[in-house]
C-alpha positions as CSV (number, residue, x, y, z in Angstrom):
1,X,-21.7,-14.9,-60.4
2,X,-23.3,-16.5,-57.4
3,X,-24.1,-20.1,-58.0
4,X,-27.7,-19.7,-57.0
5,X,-28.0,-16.5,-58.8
6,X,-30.6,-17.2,-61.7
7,X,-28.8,-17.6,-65.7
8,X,-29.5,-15.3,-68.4
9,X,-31.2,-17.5,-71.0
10,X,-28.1,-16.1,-73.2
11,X,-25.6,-17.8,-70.4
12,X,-28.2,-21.0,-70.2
13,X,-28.0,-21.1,-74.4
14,X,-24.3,-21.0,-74.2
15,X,-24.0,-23.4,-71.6
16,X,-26.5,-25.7,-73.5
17,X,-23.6,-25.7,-76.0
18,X,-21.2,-28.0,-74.0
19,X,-24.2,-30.1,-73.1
20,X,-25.2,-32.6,-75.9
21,X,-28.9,-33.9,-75.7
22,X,-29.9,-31.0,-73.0
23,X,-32.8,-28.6,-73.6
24,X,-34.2,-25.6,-71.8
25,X,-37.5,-25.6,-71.2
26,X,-39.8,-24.4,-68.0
27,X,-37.6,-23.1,-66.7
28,X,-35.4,-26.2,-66.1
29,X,-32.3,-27.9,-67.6
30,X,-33.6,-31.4,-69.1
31,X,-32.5,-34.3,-70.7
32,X,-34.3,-37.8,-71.4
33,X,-31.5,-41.0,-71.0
34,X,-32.7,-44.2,-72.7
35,X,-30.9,-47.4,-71.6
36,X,-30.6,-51.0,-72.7
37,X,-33.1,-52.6,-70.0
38,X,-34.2,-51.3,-66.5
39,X,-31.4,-52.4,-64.8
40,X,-28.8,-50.4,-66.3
41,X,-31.6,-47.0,-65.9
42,X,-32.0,-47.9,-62.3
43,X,-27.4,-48.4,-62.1
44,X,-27.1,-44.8,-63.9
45,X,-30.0,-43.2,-61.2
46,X,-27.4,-44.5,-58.3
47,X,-24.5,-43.7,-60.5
48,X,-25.9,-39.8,-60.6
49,X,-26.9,-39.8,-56.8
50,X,-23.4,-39.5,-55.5
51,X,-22.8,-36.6,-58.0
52,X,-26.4,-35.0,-56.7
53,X,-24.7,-36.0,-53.3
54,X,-21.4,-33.9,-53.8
55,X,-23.1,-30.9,-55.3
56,X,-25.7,-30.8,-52.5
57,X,-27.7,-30.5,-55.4
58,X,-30.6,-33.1,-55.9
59,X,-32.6,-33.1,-59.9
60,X,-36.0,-34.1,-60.6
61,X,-35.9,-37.5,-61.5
62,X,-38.6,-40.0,-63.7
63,X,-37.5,-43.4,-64.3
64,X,-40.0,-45.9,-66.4
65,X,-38.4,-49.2,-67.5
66,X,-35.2,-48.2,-69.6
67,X,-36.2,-44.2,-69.9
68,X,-34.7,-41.7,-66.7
69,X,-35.9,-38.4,-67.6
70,X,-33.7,-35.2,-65.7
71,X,-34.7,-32.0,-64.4
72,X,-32.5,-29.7,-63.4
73,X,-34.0,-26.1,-61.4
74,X,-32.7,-24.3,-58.4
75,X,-35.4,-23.6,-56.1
76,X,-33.6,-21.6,-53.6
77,X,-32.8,-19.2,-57.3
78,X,-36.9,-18.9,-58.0
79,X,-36.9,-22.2,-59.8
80,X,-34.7,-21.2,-62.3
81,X,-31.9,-22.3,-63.8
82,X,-28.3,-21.4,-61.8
83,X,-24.4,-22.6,-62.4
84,X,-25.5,-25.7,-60.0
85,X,-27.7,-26.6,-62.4
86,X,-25.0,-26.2,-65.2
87,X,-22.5,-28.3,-63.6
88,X,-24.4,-31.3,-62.4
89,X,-25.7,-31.6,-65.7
90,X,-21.6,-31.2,-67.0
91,X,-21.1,-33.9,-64.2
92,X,-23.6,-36.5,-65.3
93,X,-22.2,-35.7,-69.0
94,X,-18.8,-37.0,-67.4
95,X,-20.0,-40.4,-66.4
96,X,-22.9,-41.2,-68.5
97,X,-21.8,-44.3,-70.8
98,X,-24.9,-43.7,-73.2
């Protein structure tokens, strides 16, 4: 399957199974990170840039003190969820030290 090609929301569910903490909702992959203190949201929002960076890939992103909120979408796909979205979410998994 394409990687902009739009997921099932049985093939989004079953990805959502190797992703701890992520949700599906509106149409987007989503997951809230809560950190010790503002510095170490703002080091993990760098941290996931050169991931967004590799992927060509970029999430919607809400920082407020120690709380980063992700959004994950493919617009080129509809706004809907795709395999990119899939695997940066499986890359930030990788690195996060949550």
């Amino acid at each position: 399957m394409p990687k902009r090609s739009p997921l099932s929301d049985v093939d989004v569910a079953r990805a959502l199974e190797g992703l701890p903490g992520w949700r599906h909702s509106d149409n987007r992959l989503k997951k809230t990170f809560r950190f010790s203190n503002f510095r170490e949201a703002v080091s993990f929002i760098v941290r996931m840039s050169y991931e967004a960076e590799a992927a060509d890939h970029h999430p919607e992103l809400r920082n407020v003190y120690h709380t980063v909120d992700i959004a994950l979408t493919t617009h080129d796909a509809g706004d809907r969820v795709t395999q990119m979205d899939v695997n940066l979410a499986s890359a930030i998994e990788r690195f996060s030290w949550l």
